[in-house]
One Martini backbone bead per residue (centre of mass of N, CA, C, O) as a GRO file, in nm:
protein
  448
    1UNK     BB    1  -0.493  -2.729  -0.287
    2UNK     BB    2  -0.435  -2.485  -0.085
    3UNK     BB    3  -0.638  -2.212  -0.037
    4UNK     BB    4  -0.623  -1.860  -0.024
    5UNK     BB    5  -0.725  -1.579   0.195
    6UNK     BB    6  -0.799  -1.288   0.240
    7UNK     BB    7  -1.019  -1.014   0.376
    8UNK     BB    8  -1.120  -1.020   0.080
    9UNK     BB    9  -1.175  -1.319  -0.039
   10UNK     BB   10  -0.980  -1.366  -0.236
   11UNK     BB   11  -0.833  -1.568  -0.476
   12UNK     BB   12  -0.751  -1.731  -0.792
   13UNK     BB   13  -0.692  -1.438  -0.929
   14UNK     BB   14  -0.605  -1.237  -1.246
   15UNK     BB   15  -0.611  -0.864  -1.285
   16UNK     BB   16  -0.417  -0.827  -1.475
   17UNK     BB   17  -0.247  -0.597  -1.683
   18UNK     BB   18  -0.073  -0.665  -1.982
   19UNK     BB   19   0.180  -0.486  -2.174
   20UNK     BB   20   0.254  -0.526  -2.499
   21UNK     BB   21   0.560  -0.514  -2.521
   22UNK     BB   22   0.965  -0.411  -2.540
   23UNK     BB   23   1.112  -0.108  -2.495
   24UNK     BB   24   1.467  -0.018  -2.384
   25UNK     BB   25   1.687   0.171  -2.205
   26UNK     BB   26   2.028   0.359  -2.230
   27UNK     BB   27   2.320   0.364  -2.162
   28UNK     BB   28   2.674   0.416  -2.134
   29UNK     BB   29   2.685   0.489  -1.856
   30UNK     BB   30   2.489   0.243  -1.744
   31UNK     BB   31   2.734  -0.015  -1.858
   32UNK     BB   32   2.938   0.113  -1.693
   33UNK     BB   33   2.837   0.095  -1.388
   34UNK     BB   34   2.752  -0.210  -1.446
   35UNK     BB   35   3.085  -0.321  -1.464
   36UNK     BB   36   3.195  -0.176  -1.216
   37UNK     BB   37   2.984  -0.340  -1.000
   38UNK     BB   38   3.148  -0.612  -1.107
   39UNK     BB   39   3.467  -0.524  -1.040
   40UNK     BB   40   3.378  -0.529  -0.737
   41UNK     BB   41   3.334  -0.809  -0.694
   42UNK     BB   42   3.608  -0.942  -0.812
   43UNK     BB   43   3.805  -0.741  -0.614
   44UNK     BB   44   3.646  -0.898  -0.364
   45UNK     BB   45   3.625  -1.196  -0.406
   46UNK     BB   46   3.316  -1.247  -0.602
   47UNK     BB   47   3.032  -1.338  -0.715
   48UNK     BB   48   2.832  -1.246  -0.880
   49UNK     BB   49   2.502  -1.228  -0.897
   50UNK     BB   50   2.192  -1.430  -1.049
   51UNK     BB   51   2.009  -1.509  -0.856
   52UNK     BB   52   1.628  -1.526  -0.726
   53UNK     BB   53   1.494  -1.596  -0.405
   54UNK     BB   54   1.111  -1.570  -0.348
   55UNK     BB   55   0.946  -1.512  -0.065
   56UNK     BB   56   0.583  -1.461  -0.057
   57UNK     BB   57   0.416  -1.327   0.210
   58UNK     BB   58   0.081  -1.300   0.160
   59UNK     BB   59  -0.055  -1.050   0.407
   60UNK     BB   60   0.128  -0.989   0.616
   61UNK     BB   61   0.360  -1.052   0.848
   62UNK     BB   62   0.456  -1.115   1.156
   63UNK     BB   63   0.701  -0.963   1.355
   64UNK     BB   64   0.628  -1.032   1.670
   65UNK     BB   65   0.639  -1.379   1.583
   66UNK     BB   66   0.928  -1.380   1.429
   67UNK     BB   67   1.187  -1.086   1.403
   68UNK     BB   68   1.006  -0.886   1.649
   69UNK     BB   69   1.044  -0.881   1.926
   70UNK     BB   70   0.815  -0.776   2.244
   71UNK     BB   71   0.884  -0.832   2.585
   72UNK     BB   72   0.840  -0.516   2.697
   73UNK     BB   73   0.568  -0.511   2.639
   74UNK     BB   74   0.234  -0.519   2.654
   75UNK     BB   75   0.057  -0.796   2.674
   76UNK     BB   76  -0.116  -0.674   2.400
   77UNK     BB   77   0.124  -0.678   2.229
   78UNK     BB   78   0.360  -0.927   2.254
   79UNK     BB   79   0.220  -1.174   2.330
   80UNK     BB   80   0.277  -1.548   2.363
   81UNK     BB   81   0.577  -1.534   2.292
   82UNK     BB   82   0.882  -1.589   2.302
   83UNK     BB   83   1.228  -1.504   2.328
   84UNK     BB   84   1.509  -1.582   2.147
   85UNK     BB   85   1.833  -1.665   2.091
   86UNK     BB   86   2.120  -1.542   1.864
   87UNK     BB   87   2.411  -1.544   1.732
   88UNK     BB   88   2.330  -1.245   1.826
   89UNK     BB   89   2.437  -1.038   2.119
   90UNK     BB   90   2.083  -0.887   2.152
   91UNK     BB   91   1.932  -1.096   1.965
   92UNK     BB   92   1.583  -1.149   1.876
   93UNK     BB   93   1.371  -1.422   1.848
   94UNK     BB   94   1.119  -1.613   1.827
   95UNK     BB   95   1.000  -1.928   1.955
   96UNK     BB   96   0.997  -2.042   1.599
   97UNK     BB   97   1.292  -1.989   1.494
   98UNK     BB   98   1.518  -2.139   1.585
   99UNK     BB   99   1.704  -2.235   1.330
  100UNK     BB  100   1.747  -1.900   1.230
  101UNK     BB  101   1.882  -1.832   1.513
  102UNK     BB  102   2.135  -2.005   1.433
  103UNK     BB  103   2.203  -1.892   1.161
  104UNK     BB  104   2.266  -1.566   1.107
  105UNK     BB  105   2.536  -1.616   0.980
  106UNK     BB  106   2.393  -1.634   0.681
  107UNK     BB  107   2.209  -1.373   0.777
  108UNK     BB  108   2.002  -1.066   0.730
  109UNK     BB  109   1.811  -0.815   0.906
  110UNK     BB  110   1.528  -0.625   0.848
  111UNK     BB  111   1.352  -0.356   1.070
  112UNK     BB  112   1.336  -0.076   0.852
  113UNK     BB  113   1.063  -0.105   0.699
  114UNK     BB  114   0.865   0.168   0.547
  115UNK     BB  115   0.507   0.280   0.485
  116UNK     BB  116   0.169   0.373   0.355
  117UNK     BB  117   0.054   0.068   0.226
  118UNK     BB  118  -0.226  -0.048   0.426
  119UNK     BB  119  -0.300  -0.270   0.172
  120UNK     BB  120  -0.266  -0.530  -0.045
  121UNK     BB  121  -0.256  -0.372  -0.336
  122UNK     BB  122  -0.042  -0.151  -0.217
  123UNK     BB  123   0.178  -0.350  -0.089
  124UNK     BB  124   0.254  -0.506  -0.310
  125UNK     BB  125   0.350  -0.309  -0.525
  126UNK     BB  126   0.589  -0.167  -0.356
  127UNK     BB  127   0.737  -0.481  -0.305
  128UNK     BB  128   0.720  -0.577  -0.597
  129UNK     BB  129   0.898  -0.275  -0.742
  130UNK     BB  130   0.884  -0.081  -0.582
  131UNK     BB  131   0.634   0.137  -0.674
  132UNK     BB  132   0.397   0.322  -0.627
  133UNK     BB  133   0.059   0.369  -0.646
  134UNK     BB  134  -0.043   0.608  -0.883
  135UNK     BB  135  -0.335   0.532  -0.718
  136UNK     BB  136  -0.588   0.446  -0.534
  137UNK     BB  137  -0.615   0.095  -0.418
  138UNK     BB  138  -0.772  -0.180  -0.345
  139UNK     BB  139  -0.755  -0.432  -0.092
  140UNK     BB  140  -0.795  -0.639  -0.341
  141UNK     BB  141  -0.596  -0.539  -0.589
  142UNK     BB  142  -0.485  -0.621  -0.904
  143UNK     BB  143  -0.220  -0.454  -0.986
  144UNK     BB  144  -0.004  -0.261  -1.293
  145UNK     BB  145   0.260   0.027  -1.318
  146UNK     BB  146   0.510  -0.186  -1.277
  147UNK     BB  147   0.774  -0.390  -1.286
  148UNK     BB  148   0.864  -0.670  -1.172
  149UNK     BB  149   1.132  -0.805  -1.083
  150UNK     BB  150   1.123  -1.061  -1.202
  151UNK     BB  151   1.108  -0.923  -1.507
  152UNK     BB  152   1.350  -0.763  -1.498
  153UNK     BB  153   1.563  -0.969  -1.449
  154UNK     BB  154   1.450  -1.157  -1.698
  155UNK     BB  155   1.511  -0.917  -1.888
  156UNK     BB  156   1.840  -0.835  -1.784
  157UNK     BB  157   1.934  -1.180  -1.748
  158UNK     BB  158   1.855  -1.331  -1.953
  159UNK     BB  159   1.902  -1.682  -2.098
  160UNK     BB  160   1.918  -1.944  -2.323
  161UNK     BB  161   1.788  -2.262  -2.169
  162UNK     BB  162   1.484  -2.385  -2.217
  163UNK     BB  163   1.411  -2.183  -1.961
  164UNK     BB  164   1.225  -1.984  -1.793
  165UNK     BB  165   1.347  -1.678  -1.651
  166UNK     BB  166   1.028  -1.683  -1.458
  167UNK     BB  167   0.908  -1.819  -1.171
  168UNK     BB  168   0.550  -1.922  -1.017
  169UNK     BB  169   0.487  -2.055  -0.694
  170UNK     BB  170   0.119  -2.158  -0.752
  171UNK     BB  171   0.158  -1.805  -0.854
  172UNK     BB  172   0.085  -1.503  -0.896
  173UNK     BB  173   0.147  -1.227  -0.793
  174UNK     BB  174  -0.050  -0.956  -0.814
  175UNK     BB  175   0.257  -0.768  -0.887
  176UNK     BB  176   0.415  -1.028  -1.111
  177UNK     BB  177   0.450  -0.829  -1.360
  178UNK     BB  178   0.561  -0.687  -1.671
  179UNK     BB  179   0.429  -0.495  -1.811
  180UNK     BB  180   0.552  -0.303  -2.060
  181UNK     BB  181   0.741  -0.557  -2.124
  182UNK     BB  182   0.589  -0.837  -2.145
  183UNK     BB  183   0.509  -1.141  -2.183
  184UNK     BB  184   0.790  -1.258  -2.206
  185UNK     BB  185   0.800  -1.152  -1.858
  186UNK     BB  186   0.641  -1.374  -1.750
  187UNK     BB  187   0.555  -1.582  -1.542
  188UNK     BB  188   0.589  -1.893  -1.467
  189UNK     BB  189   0.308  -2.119  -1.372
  190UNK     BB  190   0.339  -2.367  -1.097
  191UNK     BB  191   0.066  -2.536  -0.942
  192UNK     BB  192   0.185  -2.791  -0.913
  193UNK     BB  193   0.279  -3.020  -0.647
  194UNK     BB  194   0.580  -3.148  -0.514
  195UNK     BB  195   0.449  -3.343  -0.320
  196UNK     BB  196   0.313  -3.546  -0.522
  197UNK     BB  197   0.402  -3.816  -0.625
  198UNK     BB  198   0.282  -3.720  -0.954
  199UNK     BB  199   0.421  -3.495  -1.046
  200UNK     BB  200   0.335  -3.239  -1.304
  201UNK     BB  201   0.422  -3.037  -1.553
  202UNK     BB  202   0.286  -2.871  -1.741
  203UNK     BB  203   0.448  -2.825  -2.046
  204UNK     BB  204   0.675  -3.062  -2.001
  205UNK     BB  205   0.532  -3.257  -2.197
  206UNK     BB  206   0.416  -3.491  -2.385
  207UNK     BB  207   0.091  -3.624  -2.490
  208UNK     BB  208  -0.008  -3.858  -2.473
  209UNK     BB  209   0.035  -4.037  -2.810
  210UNK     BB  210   0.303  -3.793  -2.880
  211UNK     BB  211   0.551  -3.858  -3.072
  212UNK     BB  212   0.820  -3.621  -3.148
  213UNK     BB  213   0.761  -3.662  -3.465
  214UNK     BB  214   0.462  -3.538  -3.474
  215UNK     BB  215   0.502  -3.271  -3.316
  216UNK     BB  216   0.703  -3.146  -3.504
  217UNK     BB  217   0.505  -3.136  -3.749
  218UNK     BB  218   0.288  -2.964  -3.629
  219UNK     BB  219   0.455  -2.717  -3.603
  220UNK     BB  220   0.494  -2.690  -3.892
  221UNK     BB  221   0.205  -2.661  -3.975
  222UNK     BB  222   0.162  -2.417  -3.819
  223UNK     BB  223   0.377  -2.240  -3.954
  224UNK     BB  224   0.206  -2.297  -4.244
  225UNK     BB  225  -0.084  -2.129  -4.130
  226UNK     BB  226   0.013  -1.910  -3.954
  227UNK     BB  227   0.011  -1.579  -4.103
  228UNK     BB  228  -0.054  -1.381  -3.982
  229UNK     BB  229  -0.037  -1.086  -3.921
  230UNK     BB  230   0.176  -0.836  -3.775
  231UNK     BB  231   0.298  -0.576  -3.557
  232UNK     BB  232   0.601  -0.458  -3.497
  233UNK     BB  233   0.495  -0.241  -3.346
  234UNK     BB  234   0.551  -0.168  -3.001
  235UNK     BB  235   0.315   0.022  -2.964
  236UNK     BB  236   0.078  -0.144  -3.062
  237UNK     BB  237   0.055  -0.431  -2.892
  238UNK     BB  238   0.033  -0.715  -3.002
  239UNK     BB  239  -0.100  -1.015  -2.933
  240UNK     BB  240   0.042  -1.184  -3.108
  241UNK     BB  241   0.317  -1.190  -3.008
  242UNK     BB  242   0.252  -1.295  -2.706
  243UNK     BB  243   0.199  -1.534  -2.829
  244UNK     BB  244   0.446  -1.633  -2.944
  245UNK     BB  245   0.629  -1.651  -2.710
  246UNK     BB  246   0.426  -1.865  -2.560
  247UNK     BB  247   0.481  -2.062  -2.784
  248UNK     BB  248   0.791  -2.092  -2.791
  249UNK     BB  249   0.837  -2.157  -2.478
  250UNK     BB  250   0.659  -2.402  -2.460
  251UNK     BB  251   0.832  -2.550  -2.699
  252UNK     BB  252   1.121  -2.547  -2.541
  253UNK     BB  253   0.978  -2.704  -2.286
  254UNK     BB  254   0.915  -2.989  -2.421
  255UNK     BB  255   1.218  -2.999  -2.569
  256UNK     BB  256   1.372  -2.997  -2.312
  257UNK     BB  257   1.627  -3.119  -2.055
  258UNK     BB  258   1.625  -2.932  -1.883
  259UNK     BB  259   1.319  -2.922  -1.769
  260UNK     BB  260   1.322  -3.207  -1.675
  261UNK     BB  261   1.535  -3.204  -1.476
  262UNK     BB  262   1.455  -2.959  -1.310
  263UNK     BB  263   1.146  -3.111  -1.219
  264UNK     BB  264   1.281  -3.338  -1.106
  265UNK     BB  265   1.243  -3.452  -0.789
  266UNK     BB  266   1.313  -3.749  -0.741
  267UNK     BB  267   1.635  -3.697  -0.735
  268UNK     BB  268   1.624  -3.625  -0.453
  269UNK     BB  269   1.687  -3.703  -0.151
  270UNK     BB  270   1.525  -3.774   0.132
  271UNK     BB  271   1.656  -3.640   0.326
  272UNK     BB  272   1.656  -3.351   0.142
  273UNK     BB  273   1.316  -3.348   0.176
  274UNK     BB  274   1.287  -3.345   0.479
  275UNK     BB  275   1.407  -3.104   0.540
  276UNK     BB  276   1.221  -2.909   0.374
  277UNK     BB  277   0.935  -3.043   0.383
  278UNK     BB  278   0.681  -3.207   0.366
  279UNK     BB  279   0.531  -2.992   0.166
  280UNK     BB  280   0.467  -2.744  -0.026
  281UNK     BB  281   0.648  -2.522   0.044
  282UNK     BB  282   0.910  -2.686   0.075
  283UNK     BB  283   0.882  -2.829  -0.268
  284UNK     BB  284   0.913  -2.541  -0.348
  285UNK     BB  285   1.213  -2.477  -0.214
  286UNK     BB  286   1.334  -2.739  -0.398
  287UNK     BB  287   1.310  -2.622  -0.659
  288UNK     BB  288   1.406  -2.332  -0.661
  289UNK     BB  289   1.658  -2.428  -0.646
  290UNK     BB  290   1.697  -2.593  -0.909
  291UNK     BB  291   1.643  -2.387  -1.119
  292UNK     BB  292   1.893  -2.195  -1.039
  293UNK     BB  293   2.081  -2.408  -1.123
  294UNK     BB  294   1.989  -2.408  -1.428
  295UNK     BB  295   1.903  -2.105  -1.480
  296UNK     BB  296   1.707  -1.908  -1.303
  297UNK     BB  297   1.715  -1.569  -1.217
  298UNK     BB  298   1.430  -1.618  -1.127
  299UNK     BB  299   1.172  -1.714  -0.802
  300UNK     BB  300   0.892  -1.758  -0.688
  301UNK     BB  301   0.732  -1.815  -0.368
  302UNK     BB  302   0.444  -1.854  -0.295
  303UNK     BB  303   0.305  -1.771   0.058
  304UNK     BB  304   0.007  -1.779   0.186
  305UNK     BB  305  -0.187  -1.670   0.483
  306UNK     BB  306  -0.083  -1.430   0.692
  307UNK     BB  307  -0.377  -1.255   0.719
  308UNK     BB  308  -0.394  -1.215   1.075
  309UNK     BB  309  -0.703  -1.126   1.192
  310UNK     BB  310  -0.729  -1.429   1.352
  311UNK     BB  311  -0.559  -1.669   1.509
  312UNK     BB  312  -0.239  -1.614   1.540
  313UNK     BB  313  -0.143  -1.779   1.717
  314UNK     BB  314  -0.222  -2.086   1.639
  315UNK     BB  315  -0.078  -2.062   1.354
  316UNK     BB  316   0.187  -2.004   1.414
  317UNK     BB  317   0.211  -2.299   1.584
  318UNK     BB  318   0.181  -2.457   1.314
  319UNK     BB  319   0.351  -2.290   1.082
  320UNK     BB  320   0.676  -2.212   1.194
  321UNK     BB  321   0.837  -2.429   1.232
  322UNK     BB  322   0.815  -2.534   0.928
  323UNK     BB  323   0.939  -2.298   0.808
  324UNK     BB  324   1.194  -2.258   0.927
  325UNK     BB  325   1.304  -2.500   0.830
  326UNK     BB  326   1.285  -2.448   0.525
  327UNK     BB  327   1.445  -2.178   0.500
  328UNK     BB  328   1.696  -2.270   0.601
  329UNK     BB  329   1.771  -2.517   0.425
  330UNK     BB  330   1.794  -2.343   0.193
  331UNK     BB  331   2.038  -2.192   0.291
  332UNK     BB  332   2.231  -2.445   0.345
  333UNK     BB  333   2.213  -2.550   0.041
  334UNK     BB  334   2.351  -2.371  -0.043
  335UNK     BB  335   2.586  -2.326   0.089
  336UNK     BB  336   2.700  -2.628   0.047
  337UNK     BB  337   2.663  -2.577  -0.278
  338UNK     BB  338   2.807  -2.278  -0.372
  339UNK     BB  339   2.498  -2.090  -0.414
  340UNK     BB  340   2.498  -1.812  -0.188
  341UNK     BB  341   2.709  -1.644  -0.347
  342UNK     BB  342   2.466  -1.603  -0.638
  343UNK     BB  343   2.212  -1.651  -0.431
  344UNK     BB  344   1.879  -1.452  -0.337
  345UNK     BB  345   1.727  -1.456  -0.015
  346UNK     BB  346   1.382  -1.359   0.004
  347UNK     BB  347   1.178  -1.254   0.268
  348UNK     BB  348   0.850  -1.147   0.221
  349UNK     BB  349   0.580  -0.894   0.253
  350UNK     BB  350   0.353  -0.601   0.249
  351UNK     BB  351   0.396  -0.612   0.570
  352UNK     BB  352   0.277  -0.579   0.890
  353UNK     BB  353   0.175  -0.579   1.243
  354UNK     BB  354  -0.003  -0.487   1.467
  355UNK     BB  355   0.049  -0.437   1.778
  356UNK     BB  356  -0.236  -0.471   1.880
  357UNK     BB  357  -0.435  -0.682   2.013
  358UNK     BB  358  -0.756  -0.836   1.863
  359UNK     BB  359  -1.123  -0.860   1.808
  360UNK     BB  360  -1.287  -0.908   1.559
  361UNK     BB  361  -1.626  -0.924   1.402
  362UNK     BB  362  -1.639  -1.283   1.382
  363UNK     BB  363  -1.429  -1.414   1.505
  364UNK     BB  364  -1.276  -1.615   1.735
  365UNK     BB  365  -0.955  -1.502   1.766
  366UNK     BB  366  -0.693  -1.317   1.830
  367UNK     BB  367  -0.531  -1.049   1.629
  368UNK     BB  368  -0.414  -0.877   1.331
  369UNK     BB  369  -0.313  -0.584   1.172
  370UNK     BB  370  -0.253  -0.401   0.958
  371UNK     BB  371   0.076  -0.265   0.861
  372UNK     BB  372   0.334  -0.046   0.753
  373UNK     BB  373   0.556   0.072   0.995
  374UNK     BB  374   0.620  -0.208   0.997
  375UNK     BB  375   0.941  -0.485   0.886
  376UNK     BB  376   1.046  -0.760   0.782
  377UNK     BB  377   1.346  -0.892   0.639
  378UNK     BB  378   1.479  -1.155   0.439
  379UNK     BB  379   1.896  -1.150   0.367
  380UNK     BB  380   2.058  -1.398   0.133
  381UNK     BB  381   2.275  -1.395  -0.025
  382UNK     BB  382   2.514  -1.209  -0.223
  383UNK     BB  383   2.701  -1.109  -0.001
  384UNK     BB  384   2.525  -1.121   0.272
  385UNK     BB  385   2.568  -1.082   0.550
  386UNK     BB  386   2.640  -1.180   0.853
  387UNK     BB  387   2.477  -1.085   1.181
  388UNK     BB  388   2.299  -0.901   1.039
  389UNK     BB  389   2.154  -0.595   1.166
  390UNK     BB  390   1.879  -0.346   1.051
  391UNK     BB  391   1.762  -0.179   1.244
  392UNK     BB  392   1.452  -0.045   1.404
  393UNK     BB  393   1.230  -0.062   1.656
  394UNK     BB  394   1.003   0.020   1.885
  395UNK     BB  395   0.950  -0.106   2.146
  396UNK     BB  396   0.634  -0.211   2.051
  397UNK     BB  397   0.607  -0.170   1.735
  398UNK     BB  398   0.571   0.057   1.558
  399UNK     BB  399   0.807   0.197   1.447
  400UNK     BB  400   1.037   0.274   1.262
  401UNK     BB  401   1.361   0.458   1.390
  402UNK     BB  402   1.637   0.275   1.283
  403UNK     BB  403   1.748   0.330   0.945
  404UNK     BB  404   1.531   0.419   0.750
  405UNK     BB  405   1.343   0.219   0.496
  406UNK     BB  406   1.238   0.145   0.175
  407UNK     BB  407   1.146  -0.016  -0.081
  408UNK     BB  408   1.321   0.061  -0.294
  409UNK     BB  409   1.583   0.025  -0.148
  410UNK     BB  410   1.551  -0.261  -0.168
  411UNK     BB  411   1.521  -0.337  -0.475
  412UNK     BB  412   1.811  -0.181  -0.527
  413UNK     BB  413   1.947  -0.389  -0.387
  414UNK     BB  414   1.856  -0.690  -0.553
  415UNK     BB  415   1.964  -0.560  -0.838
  416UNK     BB  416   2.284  -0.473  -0.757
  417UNK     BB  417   2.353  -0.739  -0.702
  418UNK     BB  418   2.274  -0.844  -0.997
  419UNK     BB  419   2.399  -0.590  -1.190
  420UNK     BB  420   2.190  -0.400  -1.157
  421UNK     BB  421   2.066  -0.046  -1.268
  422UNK     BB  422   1.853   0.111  -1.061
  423UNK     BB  423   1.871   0.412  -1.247
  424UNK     BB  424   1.778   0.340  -1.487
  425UNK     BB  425   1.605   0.349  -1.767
  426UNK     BB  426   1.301   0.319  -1.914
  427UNK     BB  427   1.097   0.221  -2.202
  428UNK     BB  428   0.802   0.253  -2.333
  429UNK     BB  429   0.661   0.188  -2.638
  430UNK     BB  430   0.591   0.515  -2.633
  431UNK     BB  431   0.852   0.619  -2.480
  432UNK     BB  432   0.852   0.650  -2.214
  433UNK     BB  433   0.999   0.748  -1.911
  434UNK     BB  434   1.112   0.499  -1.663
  435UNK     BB  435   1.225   0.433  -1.369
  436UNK     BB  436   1.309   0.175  -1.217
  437UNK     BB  437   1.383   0.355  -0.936
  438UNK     BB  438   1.392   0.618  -0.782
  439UNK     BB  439   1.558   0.528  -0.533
  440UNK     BB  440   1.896   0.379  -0.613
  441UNK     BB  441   1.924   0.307  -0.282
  442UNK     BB  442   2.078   0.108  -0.113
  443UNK     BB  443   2.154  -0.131   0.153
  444UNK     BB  444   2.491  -0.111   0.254
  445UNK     BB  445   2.477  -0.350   0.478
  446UNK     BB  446   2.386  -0.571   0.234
  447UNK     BB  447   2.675  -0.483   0.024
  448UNK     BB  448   2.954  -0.645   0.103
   0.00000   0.00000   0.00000
């Protein structure tokens, strides 16, 4: 598998802190808040989201090379890639979105999203929560402040279906973790490549030569000899209560026949996988298509090595074709498969790219660097309407300039969509209130 390193050199490493245990509070007025949030979509003809695939490009994408072209700025700026028409007239992407071009009927396209935070360990952590991070922390920290979306989701909409109710393939995102809720809603991540030909996720089968009643007696044995004593109180944090729910998980896993058929990607028609882009990214995002199929309330699709601070331009022209070709087919085969008003695609990263394109010292050519104040969003599936473009940025593609957005509004967009009420109040372990969200106010216009 392809590693992938941002500025700062990190690999594949996790230095999250997980909080364990996890007691959420809730009022009445929050309950009937989200009834009534149900009830108005049932009112509108249409079905409350249940699932989201969230595509995470990780480094920061570049908006002027992918959905955010700026045509008539200074040749330093516009970079080398021309822009081309979408289905919506005087809406341009760049000339490798071909496919998403002619799409656009089926997604809304974000282009005014800005924060303040230009480093990856917290741009990633304020659009991966909704919540800046506490504390100023280093661009390459994988901190843990609030829980992440997927955490939230499986959280508050989790039901026993024999698999885990959040999933990050083929890692997870450094800011990808459940805080103070507890072990129980990490996202379980699947490392192998579903592109290759024995693919095989490990903890979903039974170990060569170990058959089901053996399996069995042995889980038995483990249950009468396990005695530790747990400590109940979730303020106290027992890290055995985390191990018994991974534990419990684990053998959900192998036991579950859901969890066989939803990883057997080789049922899928070849046509079905060459649509989707024969290679790891293509092949995970043909996974959580069918994850969601299954009953699996959030996906992450972690897609590393955006952080374009030098050749950017031919990396874009090696990688936009394939990515815009699979991101379109995953929205495609929801819509035709009648599961994309229930299912939410976004693909975003954790900022944009400078404006001025440079050559940074040690480089072999030139490249953009962290942007904070521009950034694309692309949100489809869950009601978000086609055709539909939401702010903009200026001229040059310096900063949002019309329809200013933030994090939070994005993540309680994602929430209100799923029927959580990004109001709500949570409650960490010790007792501390802590708002899902600080503004709960959604982005209207991908709300209809």
């Amino acid at each position: 598998m392809t590693v992938s390193t941002n500025c700062e050199g990190f690999r594949r490493r996790d230095c999250l802190k997980l909080g364990l245990g996890a007691l959420f509070g809730g009022s009445f007025v929050d309950a009937l808040r989200m009834q009534a949030h149900a009830s108005d979509a049932v009112a509108n003809g249409r079905k409350k989201a249940t699932n989201c695939i969230l595509i995470w490009m990780d480094g920061g994408p570049t908006h002027f090379e992918t959905f955010d072209p700026k045509p008539e700025a200074p040749a330093e700026i516009r970079g080398e890639f021309d822009p081309i028409a979408t289905s919506v007239p005087g809406v341009h992407f760049s000339e490798h979105m071909t496919k998403l071009a002619s799409n656009l009927h089926r997604f809304s396209m974000i282009r005014s999203i800005r924060h303040n935070q230009g480093n990856h360990g917290a741009g990633n952590h304020y659009m991966m929560t909704g919540a800046p991070p506490r504390i100023p922390v280093g661009c390459g920290a994988f901190v843990s402040f609030h829980p992440s979306m997927g955490s939230v989701v499986s959280h508050e909409l989790g039901q026993p279906t024999g698999l885990p109710q959040y999933f990050s393939m083929p890692r997870m995102a450094r800011s990808g973790g459940p805080n103070f809720l507890g072990a129980k809603y990490a996202p379980f991540v699947v490392a192998d490549d579903p592109n290759k030909e024995k693919f095989r996720v490990r903890d979903v089968a039974l170990p060569n030569g170990l058959e089901t009643g053996r399996f069995s007696g042995r889980t038995d044995i483990r249950a009468q000899v396990d005695k530790m004593r747990r400590i109940a109180d979730k303020a106290a944090g027992d890290p055995i209560g985390g191990y018994d729910e991974y534990f419990s998980q684990g053998y959900d896993l192998v036991t579950s026949q859901e969890a066989q058929e939803a990883f057997d990607i080789s049922r899928e028609t070849d046509e079905t996988r060459e649509a989707y882009v024969r290679n790891g990214f293509g092949q995970r995002c043909l996974l959580a298509r069918r994850l969601v199929e299954a009953g699996v309330p959030f996906v992450t699709v972690y897609d590393g090595g955006w952080d374009h601070h030098g050749s950017i331009f031919p990396a874009c022209r090696k990688r936009l074709p394939e990515w815009d070709q699979t991101v379109s087919a995953l929205i495609e085969d929801l819509d035709q498969r009648g599961m994309l008003e229930t299912t939410i695609v976004v693909a975003l990263g954790e900022f944009g790219r400078t404006p001025k394109i440079s050559q940074l010292a040690g480089r072999t050519a030139p490249g953009r660097d962290h942007w904070a104040n521009a950034m694309s969003v692309l949100m489809a599936g869950g009601g978000t309407p086609g055709n539909t473009v939401v702010g903009a940025t200026d001229r040059k593609g310096y900063t949002a300039i019309d329809r200013v957005l933030s994090p939070e509004n994005f993540v309680s967009t994602v929430y209100s969509k799923l029927g959580i009420n990004p109001d709500k109040m949570l409650y960490t372990p010790q007792g501390r209130p802590t708002h899902l969200v600080s503004d709960p106010t959604p982005i209207s216009e991908v709300m209809a």
